[in-house]
C-alpha positions, 0 to 999 in steps of 0.5 A: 450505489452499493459498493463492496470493499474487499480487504481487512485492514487499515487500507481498507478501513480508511477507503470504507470510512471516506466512502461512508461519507458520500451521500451517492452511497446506498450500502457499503458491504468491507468482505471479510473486513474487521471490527473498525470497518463494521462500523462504517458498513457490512462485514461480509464472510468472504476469502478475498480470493474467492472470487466464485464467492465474491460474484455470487454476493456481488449479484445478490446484492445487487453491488455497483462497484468493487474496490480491491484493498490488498495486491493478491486477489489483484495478481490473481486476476479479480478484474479479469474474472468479472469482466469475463462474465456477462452477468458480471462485467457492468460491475466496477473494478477499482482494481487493474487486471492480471497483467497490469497488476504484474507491476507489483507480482512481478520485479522484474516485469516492473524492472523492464517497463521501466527500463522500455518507457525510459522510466529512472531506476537502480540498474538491475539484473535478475537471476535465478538458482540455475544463474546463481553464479552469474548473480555472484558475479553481478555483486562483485560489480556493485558497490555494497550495500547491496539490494536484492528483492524477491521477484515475487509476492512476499507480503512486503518481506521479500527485499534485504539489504546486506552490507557487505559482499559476503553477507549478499551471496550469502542472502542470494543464495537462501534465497534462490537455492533455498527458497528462503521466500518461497515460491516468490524468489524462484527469481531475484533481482538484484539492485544498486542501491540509491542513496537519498529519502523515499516518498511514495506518490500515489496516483488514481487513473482510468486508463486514460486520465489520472489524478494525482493523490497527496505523497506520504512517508512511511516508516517500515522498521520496527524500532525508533531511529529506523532501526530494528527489523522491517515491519509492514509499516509503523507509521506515515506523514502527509503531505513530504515536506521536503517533496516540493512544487518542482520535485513533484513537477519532476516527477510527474514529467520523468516518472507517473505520466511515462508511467500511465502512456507506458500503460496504453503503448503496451495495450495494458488496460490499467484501472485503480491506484498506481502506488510508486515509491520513490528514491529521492535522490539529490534532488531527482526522483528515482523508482524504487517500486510499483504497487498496485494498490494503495500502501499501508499505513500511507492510506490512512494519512492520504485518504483523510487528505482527499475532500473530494465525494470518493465515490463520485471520484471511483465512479468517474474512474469506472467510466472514464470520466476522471478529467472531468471532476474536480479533485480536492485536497486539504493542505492540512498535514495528516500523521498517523501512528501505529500500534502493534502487538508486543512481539510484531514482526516476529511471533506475538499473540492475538485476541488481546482486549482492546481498551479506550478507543471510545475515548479518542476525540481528536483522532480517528482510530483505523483498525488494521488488525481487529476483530469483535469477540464476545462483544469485545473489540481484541487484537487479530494482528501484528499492526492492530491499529493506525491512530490518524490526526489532522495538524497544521502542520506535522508537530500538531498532528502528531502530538494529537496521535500520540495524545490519543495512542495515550487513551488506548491499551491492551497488553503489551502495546507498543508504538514509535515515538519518533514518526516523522522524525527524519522531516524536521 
């Protein structure tokens, strides 16, 4: 089978590493891909929303399936735009279509599924500049902190979290008035806030069956103690310690299968992954989002997780067959732990050599933000790399990442010190 990933990430360097593995597997094509996935496959030049482009490759090279990394080709309708064409349509998709994908581009069309399939959440309004009054009002009924998300695509920075009542109109009001994230807070929901521990609990479906794939926990701020500015991810722990046999029970009864039957009773045809991220809350479950695509970094703690053949695992997907394979799961704990450039989330520079990577033994090294330049392995990103080790348990695993992350370096390298310091 010949299978085309399209991303350039850990996300994706983690998916190509574990389809690699699969003897079904004839040529794997990463588009554009980086300097990790160029070791597992074929890095093709191509824009990740170019989809004339995506097409026209996928029928030279006779590709079998595509598998969508990151949300935007997604929102833009990927899936529509090869289902649509004859030429193209016997091509896999693991990936859903426009209007399912609208769980993640939109907030507040993820806010009102919930709220339509009796799915738990935070109590929400959504307003925009012309309600900019009414959103002032609707703050004065919560209680702080307060939570106000971008309705829109804002790659993972468009939700803020003021702590006080000022400060929260303020924030509304850059937001809606100012186009603080552009074109993505031309509408805003605002949110109670839940007090409790988030998880993300992912789940493969077909639009008929679903798997249910190992939780995470992710660690988003940039600096130790969860302290400091959002990042797009620091680090992740899998499986949750305190995710239990019958909190998970709960969750797949109030929360993923109203999720996916919600799916079908609104004629959504839904293919791929269905990322949630949960608020445990007193020992309830509560959902903060949808993605609709796997997380980054959780991706790179679950995927090493799975001892199932994942691409006997997507190909079931593509023809509806997911009930009827058997999917397996390591009970071994996974961590992994980022490094990123010095400066990251805010301004820092790229094209850093990177150093030691050959010498990790008991990790595997997933490049985030990495590209190959004079033969040299340099920095392209604020998240370069994501060092993953497996551990009987969370202590082992993680002392094996930061053993590892010791081998590695380029200037100004940094890293947390403390993931999954909140577990023990």
């Amino acid at each position: 089978m010949n299978i085309l990933v399209i991303g350039s990430g850990g996300r994706e360097h983690a998916i190509s590493w574990k389809l690699a593995q699969s003897s079904k597997l004839s040529n794997l094509f990463i588009a554009p891909g980086n300097a990790g996935t160029e070791e597992v496959g074929k890095n093709v030049e191509l824009v990740v929303s170019d989809f004339d482009g995506i097409a026209k490759f996928s029928v030279e090279n006779d590709v079998n399936m595509i598998v969508v990394g990151p949300e935007v080709p997604l929102v833009e309708g990927i899936h529509d735009y090869f289902t649509e064409k004859e030429e193209l349509k016997h091509i896999h998709i693991i990936g859903p279509k426009k209007l399912g994908a609208q769980l993640e581009g939109s907030k507040k069309f993820s806010k009102e599924f919930m709220q339509r399939h009796d799915i738990p959440t935070a109590k929400y309004k959504a307003f925009t500049a012309e309600t900019l009054e009414d959103g002032f009002a609707f703050l004065e009924t919560l209680n702080p902190p307060f939570v106000l998300k971008a309705d829109g695509l804002a790659a993972g920075k468009g939700v803020v979290i003021p702590d006080n009542l000022e400060d929260a109109k303020k924030e509304l009001t850059e937001m809606l008035a100012n186009s603080k994230f552009g074109a993505a807070s031309q509408e805003v929901v605002i949110e109670e806030f839940l007090d409790g521990i988030e998880l993300s609990v992912f789940v493969l479906t077909d639009g008929e069956n679903y798997k249910l794939l190992p939780t995470a926990k992710d660690y988003k701020r940039i600096g130790e103690g969860d302290k400091g500015l959002n990042t797009g991810g620091m680090g992740a722990v899998s499986p949750v310690p305190f995710a239990t046999q019958e909190f998970l029970d709960k969750v797949e009864k109030q929360i993923v299968k109203p999720s996916v039957d919600g799916l079908k009773k609104d004629n959504i045809d839904y293919v791929g992954f269905l990322f949630i991220g949960l608020m445990n809350v007193g020992g309830n479950p509560y959902v903060i989002e949808y993605n609709v695509r796997m997380g980054d970094p959780e991706t790179e703690v679950v995927i090493p997780r799975i001892e199932s053949d994942l691409v006997e695992v997507f190909e079931a997907v593509g023809n509806k067959t997911l009930n009827e394979i058997e999917f397996k799961v390591t009970d071994e704990t996974v961590c992994t732990v980022m490094a990123v450039s010095g400066g990251y989330p805010e301004t820092y520079e790229k094209l850093k050599a990177i150093e030691g990577i050959e010498s990790v033994k008991d990790s595997v090294v997933f490049h985030a933000g990495t590209k190959k330049l004079d033969g040299k392995i340099v920095t392209n990103g604020g998240r370069v790399l994501a060092v993953s080790s497996f551990g009987v348990n969370k202590k082992e695993a993680l002392e094996k990442s930061y053993a590892s992350l010791n081998k590695i370096c380029f200037e100004k390298i940094y890293f947390r010190k403390d993931i999954g310091f909140d577990l023990d």
